[in-house]
KOLLUM-544299 format. One record per residue (C-alpha): residue in three letters; x, y, z; residue number from 1; chain. Coordinates in Angstrom, 1 decimal. Layout:
<rs>
{r=ala east=X north=Y up=Z k=NUM c=A} $
...
</rs>
This chain:
<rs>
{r=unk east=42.8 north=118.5 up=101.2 k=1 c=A} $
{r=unk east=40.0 north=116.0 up=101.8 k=2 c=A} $
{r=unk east=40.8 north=113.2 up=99.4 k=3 c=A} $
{r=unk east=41.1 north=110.1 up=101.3 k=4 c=A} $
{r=unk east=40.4 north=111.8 up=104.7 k=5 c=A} $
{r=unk east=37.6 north=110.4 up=107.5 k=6 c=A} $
{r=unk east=35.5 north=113.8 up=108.2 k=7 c=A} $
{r=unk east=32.8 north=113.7 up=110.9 k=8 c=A} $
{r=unk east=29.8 north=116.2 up=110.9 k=9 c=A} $
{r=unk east=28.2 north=116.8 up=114.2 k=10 c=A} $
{r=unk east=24.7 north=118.3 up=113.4 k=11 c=A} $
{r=unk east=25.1 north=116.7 up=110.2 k=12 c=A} $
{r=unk east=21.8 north=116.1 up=108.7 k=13 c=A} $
{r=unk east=21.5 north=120.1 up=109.2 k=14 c=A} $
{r=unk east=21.6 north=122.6 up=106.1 k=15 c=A} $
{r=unk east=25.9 north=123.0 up=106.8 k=16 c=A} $
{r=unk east=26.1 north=119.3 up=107.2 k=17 c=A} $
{r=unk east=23.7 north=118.5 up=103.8 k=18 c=A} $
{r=unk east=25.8 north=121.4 up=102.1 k=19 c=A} $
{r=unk east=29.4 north=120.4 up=103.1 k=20 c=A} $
{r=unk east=28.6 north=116.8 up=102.3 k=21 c=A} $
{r=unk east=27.4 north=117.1 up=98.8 k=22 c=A} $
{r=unk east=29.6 north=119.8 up=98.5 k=23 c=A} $
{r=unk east=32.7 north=117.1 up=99.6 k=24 c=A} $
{r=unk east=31.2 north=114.1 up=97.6 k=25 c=A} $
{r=unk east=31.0 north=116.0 up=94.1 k=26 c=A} $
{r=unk east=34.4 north=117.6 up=94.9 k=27 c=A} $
{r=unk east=37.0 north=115.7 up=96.8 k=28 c=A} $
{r=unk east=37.1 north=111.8 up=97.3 k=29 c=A} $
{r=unk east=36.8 north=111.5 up=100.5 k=30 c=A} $
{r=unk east=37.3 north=108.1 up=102.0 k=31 c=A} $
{r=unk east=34.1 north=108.5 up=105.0 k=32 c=A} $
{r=unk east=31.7 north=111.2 up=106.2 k=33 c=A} $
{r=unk east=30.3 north=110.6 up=109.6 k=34 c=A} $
{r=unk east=27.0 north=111.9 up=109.6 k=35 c=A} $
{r=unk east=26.3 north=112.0 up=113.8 k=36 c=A} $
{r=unk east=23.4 north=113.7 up=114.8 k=37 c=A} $
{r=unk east=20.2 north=113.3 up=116.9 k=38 c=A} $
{r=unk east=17.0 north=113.0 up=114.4 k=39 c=A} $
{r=unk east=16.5 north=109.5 up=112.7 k=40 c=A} $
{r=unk east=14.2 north=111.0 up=110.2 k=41 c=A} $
{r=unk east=16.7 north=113.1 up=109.0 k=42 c=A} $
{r=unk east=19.2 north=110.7 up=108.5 k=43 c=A} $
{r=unk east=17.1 north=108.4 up=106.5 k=44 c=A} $
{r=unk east=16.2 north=111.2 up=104.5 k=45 c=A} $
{r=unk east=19.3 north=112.3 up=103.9 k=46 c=A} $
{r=unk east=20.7 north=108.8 up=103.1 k=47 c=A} $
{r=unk east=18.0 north=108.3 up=100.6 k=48 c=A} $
{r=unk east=18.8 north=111.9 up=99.0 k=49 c=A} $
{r=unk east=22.9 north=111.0 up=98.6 k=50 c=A} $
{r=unk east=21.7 north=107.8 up=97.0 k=51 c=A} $
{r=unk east=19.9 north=109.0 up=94.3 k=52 c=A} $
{r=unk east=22.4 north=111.9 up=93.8 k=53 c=A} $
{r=unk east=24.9 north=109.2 up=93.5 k=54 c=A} $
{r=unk east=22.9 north=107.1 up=90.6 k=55 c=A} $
{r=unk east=23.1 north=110.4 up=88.9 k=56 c=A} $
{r=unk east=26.6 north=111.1 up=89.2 k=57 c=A} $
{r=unk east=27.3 north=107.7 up=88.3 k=58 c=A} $
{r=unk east=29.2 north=107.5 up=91.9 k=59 c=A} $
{r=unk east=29.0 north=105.5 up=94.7 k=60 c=A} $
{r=unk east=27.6 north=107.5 up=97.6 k=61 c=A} $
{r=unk east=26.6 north=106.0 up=99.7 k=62 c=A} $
{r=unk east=29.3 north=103.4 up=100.2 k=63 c=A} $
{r=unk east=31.2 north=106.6 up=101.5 k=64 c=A} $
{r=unk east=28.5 north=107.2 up=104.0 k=65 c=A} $
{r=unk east=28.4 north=106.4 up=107.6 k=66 c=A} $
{r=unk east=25.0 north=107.5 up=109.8 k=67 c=A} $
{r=unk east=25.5 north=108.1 up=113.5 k=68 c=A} $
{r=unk east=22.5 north=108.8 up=115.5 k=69 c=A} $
{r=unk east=24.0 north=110.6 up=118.8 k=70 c=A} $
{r=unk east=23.9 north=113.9 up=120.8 k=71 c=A} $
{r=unk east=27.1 north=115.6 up=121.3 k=72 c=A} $
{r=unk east=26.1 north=116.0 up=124.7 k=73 c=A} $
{r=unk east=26.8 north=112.1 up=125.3 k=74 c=A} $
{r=unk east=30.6 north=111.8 up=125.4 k=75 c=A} $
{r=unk east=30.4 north=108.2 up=125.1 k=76 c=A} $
{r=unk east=28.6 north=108.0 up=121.7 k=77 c=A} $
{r=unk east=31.3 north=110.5 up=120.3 k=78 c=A} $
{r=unk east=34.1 north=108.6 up=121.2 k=79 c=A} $
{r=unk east=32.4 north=105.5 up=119.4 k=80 c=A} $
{r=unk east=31.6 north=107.4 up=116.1 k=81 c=A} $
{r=unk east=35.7 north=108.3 up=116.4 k=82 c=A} $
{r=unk east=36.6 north=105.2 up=117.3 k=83 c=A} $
{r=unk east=37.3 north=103.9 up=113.8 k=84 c=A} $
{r=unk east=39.7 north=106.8 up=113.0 k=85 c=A} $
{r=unk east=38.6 north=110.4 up=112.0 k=86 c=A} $
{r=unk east=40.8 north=112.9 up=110.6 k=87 c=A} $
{r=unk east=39.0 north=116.1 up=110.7 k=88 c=A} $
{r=unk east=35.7 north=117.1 up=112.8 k=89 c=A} $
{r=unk east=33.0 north=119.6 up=111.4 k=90 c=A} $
{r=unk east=31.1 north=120.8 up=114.7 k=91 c=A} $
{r=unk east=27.8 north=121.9 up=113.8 k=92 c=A} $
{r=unk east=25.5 north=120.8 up=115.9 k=93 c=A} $
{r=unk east=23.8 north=123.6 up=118.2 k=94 c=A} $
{r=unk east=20.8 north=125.0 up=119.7 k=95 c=A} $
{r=unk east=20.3 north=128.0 up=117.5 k=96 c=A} $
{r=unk east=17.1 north=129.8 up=117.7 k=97 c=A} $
{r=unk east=17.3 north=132.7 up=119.7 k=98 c=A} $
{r=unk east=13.6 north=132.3 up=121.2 k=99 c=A} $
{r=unk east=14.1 north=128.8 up=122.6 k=100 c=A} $
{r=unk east=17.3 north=129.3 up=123.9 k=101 c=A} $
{r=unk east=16.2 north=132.0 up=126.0 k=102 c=A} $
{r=unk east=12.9 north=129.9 up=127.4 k=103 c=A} $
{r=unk east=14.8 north=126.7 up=127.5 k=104 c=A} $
{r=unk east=18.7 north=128.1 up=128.7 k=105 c=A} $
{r=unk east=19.6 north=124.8 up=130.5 k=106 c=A} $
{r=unk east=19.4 north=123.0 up=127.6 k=107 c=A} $
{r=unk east=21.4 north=125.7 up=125.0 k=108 c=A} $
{r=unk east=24.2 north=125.4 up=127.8 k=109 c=A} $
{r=unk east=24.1 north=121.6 up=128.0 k=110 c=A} $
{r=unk east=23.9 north=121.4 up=124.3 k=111 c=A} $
{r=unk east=26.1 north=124.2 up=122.9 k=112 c=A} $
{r=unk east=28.8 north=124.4 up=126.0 k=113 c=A} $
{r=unk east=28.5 north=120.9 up=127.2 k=114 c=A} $
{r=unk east=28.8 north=119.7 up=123.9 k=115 c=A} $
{r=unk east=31.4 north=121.5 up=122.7 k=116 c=A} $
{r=unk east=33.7 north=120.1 up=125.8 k=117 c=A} $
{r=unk east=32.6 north=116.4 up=124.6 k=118 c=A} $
{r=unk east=33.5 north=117.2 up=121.4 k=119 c=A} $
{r=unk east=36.8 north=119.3 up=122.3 k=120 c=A} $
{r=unk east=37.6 north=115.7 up=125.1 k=121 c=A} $
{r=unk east=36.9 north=113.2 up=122.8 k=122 c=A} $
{r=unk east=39.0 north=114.7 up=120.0 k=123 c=A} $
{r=unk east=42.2 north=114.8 up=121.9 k=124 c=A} $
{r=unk east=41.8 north=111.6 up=123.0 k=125 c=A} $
{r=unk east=40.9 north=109.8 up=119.5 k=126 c=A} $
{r=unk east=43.9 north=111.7 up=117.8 k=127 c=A} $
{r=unk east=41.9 north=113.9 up=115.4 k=128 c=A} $
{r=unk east=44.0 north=115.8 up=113.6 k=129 c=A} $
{r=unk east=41.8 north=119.0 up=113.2 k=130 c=A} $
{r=unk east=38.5 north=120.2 up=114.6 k=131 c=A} $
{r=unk east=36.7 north=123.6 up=113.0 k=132 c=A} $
{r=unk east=33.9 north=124.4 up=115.1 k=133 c=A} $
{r=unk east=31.1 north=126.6 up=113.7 k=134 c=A} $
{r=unk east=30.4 north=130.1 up=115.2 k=135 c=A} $
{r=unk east=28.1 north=132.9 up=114.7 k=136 c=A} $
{r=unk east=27.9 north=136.7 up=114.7 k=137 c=A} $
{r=unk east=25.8 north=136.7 up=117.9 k=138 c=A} $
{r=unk east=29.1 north=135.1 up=120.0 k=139 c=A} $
{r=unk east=30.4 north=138.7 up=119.1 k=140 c=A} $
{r=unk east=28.9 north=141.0 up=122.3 k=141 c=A} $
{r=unk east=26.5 north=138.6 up=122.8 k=142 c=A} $
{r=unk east=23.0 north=140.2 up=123.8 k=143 c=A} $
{r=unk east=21.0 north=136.9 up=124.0 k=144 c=A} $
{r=unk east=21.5 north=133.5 up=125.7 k=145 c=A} $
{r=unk east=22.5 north=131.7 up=122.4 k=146 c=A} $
{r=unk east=25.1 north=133.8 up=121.9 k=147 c=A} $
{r=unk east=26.5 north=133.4 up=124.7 k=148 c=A} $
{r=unk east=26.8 north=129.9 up=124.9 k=149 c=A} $
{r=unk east=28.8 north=130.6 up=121.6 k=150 c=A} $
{r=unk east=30.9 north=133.0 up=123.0 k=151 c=A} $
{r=unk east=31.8 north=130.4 up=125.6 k=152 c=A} $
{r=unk east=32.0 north=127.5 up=123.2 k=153 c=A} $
{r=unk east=34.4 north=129.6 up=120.9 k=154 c=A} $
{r=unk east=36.5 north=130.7 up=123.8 k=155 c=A} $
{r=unk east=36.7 north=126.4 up=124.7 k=156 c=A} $
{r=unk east=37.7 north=125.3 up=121.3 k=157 c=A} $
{r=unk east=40.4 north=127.9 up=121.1 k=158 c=A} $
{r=unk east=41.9 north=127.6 up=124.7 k=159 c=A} $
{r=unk east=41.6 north=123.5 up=123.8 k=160 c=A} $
{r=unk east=45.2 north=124.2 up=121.9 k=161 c=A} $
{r=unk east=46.8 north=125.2 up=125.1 k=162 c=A} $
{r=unk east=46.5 north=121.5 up=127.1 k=163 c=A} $
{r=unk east=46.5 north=119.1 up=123.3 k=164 c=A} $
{r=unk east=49.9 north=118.3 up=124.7 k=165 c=A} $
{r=unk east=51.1 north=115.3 up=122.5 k=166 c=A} $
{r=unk east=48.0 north=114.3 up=120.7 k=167 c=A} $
{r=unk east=48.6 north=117.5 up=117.9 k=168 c=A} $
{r=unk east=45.2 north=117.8 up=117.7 k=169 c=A} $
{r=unk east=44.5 north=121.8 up=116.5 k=170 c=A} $
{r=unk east=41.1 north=123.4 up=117.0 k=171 c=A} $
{r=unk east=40.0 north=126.7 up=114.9 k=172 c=A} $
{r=unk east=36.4 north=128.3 up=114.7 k=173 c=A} $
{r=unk east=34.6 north=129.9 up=111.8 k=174 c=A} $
{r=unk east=32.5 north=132.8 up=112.7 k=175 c=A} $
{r=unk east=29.6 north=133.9 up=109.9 k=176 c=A} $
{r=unk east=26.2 north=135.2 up=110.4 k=177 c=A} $
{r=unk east=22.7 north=133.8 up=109.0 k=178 c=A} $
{r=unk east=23.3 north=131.7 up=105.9 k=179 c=A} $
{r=unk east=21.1 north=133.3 up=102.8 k=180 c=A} $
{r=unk east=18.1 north=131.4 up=102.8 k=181 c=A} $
{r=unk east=18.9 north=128.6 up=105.3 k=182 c=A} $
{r=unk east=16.2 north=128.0 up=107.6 k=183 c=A} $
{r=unk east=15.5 north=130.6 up=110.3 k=184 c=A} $
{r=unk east=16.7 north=133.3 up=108.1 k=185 c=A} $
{r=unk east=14.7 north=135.9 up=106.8 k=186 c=A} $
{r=unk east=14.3 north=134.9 up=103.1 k=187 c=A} $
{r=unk east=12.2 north=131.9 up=103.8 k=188 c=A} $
{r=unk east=10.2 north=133.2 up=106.1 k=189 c=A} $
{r=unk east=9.5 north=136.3 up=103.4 k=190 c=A} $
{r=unk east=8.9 north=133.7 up=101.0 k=191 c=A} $
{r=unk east=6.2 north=132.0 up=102.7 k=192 c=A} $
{r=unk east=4.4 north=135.5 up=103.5 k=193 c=A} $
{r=unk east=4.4 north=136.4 up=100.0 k=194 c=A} $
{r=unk east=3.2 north=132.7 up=99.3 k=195 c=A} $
{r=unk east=0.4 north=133.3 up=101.7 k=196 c=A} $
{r=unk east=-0.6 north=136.2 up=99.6 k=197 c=A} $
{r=unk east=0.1 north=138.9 up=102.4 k=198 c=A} $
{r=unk east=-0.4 north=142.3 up=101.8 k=199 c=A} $
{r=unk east=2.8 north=143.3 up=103.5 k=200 c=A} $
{r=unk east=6.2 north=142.6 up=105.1 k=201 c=A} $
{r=unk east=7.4 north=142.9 up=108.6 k=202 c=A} $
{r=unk east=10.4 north=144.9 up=109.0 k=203 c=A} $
{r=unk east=11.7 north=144.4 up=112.5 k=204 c=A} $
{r=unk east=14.0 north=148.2 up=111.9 k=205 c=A} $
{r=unk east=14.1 north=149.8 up=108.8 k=206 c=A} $
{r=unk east=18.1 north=150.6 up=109.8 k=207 c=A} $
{r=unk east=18.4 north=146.8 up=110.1 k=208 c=A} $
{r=unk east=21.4 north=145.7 up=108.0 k=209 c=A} $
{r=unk east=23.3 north=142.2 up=107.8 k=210 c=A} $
{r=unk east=25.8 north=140.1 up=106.3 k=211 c=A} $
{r=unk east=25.2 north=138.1 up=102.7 k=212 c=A} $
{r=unk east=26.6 north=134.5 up=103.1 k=213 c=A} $
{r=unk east=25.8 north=131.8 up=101.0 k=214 c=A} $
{r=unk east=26.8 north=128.2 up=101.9 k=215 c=A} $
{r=unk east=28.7 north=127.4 up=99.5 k=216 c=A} $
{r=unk east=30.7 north=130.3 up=100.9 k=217 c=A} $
{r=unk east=30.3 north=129.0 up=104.2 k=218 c=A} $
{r=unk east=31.9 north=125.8 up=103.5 k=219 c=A} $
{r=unk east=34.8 north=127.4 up=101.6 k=220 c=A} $
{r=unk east=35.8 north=128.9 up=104.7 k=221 c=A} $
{r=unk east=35.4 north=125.5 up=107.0 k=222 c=A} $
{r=unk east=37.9 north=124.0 up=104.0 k=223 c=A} $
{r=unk east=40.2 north=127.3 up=104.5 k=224 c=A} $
{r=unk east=40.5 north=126.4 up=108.2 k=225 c=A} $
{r=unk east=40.9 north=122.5 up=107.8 k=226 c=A} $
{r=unk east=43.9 north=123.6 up=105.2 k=227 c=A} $
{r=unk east=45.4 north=126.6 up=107.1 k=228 c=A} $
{r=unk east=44.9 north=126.4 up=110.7 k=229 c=A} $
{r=unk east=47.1 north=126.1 up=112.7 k=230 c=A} $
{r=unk east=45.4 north=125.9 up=115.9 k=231 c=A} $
{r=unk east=43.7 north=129.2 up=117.9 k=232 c=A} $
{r=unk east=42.6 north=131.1 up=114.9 k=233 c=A} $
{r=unk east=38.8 north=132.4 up=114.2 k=234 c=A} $
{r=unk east=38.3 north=132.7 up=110.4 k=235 c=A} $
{r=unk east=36.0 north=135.4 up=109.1 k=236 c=A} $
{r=unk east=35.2 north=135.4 up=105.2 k=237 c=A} $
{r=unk east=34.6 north=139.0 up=103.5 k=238 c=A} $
{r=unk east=31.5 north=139.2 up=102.7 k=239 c=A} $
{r=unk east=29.2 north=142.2 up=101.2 k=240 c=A} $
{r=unk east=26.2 north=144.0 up=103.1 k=241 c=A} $
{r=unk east=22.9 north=144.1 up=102.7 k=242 c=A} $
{r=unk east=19.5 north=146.2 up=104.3 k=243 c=A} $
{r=unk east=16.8 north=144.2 up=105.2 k=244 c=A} $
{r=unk east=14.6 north=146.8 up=103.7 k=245 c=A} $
{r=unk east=16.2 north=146.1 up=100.1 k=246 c=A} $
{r=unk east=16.0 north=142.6 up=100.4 k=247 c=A} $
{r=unk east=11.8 north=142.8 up=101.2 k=248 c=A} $
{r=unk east=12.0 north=145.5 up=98.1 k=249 c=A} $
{r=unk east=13.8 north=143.1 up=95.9 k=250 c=A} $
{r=unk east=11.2 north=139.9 up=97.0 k=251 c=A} $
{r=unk east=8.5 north=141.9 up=96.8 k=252 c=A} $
{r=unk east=8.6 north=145.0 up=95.0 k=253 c=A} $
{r=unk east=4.8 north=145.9 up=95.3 k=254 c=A} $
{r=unk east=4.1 north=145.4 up=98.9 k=255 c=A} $
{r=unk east=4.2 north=147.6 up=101.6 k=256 c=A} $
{r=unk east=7.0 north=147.4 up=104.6 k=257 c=A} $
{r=unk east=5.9 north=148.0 up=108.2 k=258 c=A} $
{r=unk east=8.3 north=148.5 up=111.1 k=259 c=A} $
{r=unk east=7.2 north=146.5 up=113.9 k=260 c=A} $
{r=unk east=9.8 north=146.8 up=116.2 k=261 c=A} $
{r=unk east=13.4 north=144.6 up=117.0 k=262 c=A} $
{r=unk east=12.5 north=142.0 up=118.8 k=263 c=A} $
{r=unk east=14.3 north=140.8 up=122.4 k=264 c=A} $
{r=unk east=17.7 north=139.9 up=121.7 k=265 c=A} $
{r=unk east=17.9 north=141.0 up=118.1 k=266 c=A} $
{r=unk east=21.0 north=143.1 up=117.1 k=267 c=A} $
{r=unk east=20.6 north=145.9 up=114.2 k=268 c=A} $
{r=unk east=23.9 north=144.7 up=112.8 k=269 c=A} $
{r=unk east=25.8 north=142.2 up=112.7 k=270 c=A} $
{r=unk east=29.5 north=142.1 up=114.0 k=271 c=A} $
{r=unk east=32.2 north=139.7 up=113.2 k=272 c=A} $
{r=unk east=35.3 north=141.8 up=114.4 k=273 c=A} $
{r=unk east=34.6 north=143.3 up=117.6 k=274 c=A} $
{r=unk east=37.1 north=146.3 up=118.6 k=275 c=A} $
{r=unk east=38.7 north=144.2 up=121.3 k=276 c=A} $
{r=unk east=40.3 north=141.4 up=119.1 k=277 c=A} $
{r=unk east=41.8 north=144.1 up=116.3 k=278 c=A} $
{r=unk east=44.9 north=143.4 up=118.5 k=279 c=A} $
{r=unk east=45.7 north=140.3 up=117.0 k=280 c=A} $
{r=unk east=43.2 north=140.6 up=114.0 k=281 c=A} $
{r=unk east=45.3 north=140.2 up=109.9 k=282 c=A} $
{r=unk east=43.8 north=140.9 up=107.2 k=283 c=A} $
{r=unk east=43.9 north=138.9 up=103.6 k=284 c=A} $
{r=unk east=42.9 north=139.3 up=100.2 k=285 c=A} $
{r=unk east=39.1 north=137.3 up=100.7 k=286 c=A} $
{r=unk east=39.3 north=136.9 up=104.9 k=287 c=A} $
{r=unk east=40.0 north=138.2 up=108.3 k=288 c=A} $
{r=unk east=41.9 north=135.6 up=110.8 k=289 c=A} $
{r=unk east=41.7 north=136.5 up=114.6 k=290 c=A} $
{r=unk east=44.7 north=135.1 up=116.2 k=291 c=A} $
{r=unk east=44.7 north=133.6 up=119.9 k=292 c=A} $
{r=unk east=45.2 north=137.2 up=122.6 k=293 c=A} $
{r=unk east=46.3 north=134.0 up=125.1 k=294 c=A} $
{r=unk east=49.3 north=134.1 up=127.5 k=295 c=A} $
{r=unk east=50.2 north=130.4 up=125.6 k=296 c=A} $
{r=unk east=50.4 north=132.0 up=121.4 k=297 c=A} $
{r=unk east=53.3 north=132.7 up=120.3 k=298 c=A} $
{r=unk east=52.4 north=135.9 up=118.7 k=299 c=A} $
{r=unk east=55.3 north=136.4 up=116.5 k=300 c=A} $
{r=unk east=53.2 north=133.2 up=114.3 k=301 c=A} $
{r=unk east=50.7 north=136.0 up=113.4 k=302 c=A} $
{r=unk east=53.5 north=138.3 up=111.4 k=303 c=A} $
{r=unk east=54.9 north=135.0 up=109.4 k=304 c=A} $
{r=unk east=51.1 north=134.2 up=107.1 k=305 c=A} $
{r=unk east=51.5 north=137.0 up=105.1 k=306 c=A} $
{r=unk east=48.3 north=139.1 up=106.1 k=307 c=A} $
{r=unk east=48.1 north=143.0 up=106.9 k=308 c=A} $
{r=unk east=47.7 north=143.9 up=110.6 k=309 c=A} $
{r=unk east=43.8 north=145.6 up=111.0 k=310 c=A} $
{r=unk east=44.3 north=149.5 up=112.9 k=311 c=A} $
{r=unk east=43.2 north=149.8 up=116.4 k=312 c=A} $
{r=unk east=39.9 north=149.7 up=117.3 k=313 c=A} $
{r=unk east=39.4 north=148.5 up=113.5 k=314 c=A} $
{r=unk east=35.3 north=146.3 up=113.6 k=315 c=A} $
{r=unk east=34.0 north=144.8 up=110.6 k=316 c=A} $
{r=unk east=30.5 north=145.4 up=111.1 k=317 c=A} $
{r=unk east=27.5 north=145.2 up=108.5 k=318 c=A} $
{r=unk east=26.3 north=148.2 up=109.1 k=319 c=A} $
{r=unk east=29.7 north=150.2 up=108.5 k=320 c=A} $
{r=unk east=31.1 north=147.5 up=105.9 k=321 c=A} $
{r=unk east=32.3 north=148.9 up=102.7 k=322 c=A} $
{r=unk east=30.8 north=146.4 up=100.4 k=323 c=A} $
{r=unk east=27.1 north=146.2 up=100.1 k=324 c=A} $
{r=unk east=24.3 north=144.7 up=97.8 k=325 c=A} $
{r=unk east=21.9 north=146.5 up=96.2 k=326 c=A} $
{r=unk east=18.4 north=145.7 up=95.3 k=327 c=A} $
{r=unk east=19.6 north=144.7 up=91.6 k=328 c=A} $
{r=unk east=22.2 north=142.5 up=93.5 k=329 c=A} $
{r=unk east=20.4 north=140.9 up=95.5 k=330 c=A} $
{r=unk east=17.5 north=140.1 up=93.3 k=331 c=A} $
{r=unk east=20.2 north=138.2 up=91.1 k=332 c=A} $
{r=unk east=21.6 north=136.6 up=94.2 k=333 c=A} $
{r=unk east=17.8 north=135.5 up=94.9 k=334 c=A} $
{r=unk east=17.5 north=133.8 up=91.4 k=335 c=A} $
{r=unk east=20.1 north=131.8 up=91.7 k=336 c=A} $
{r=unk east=18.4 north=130.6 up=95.1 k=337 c=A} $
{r=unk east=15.4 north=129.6 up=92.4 k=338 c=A} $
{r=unk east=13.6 north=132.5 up=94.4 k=339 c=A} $
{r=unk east=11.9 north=134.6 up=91.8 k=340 c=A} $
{r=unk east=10.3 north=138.0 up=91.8 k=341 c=A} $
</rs>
């Protein structure tokens, strides 16, 4: 799917973009990955890190390699980094921490909206052939600022296949929630109270529950929607459940857990399927697809892929899920993460 194929990663020196690009490097033989994105740090870092892994593999990394610094806010700069032919765009780049987008909202929108319509623009114009576009649980009834600049973003990137006109260009989205132990998620932050020899854990709601995704996982699905889309969809892997409780049980048998409230714009589960879109919501063996509900989809496409139409008013939710982890579980998930207890 990827062999010989120009890929650019927005928000690419980010966990996804690290992930997807050792992930295509060891994989597929790619002929360029784009790495755009805004830190220079980063990128040297990064560049330095695919090197060596290259040397060890015996491969030539880095020749593959191409570093763009460049906000996806500036239109311009994206249509340079395309300018040399892309096949395929990864858009990960986003404002993402629920605090900051709430006390900084001009810049989530600018960054996260904005962005997404340079993207979406400069895509049809370069003749990409596909563009997945990340997503997130908290686009789903969106109860904080971030989401909904998600829910907005999603909502462009799908209605961008109404007006492609000639260019063939298809946009999809991917929708999971907090990567296992990506930064900003709970395990790390668990991890370094237990470091810091703390005599307890803070459970925000002992009824929390969420969504197990691991990365590897997560990119699965962006390669899914680079194979299979064709243009509109939302991609949703199945994925088990977990409670927050017996995630700080499993990291930390011994200590205590104290509820100290959800904080402001926290959910206490996660959705991916809201009841709304289990009109034009299929089922398949390891993922849901959410087809376009747009006046321009020809909805007889949704009956020809071979998936199972979900009931009315069907949610996939992690609190009602019917697959969940249990402490065991995820205590063997966690040592594969080389996070022992």
């Amino acid at each position: 799917m990827l062999d010989n194929k120009t890929i650019l990663v927005t928000g690419g020196t980010g966990s996804f973009g690290n992930a997807f690009t050792q992930y295509t490097l060891e994989n597929c033989d790619p002929k360029k990955i784009i790495v755009y994105s805004r830190d220079e740090y980063k990128q040297f870092v990064m560049r330095n890190k695919f090197r060596e892994l290259g040397k060890d593999a015996g491969k030539d990394y880095d020749s593959k390699l191409r570093f763009f610094i460049g906000d996806v806010r500036d239109e311009a700069r994206l249509r340079r980094a395309l300018a040399g032919g892309v096949d395929y765009i990864v858009h990960a780049a986003a404002l993402k921490q629920v605090p900051a987008c709430e006390y900084n909202p001009m810049e989530a929108v600018k960054t996260n909206i904005d962005g997404a319509m340079s993207v979406i623009n400069a895509a049809l114009d370069s003749g990409v052939k596909k563009v997945v576009a990340l997503s997130t649980d908290k686009a789903v009834n969106p109860v904080n600022l971030y989401g909904g600049t998600k829910l907005v973003s999603d909502k462009l990137f799908i209605a961008a296949n109404a007006y492609r006109g000639q260019s063939g260009t298809t946009f999809s989205v991917v929708r999971y929630g907090n990567v296992a132990g990506s930064r900003g998620s709970v395990i790390p932050y668990f991890n370094k109270l237990i470091k810091e020899g703390a005599s307890e854990l803070p459970i925000t709601d002992f009824r929390m529950t969420r969504f197990w995704i691991s990365l590897d996982e997560g990119i699965k699905l962006v390669i899914k929607a680079l194979s299979e889309a064709e243009g509109g969809e939302t991609f949703i892997s199945k994925i088990p459940s977990f409670r927050v409780t017996d995630l700080a049980t499993a990291m930390a048998p011994d200590l205590k857990q104290v509820e100290v409230g959800i904080r402001e714009g926290e959910k206490l589960h996660e959705c991916m399927v809201p009841d709304a879109d289990s009109l034009t919501t299929f089922e398949f063996e390891k993922n849901f697809v959410i087809y376009p509900h747009m006046e321009w989809y020809d909805r007889s496409r949704m009956e020809s892929h071979g998936g199972k139409r979900v009931p009315s008013g069907f949610v996939y939710d992690s609190g009602t899920n019917t697959e969940w982890l249990s402490v065991d579980d995820l205590r063997t998930l966690l040592s594969k993460m080389d996070i022992h207890y």
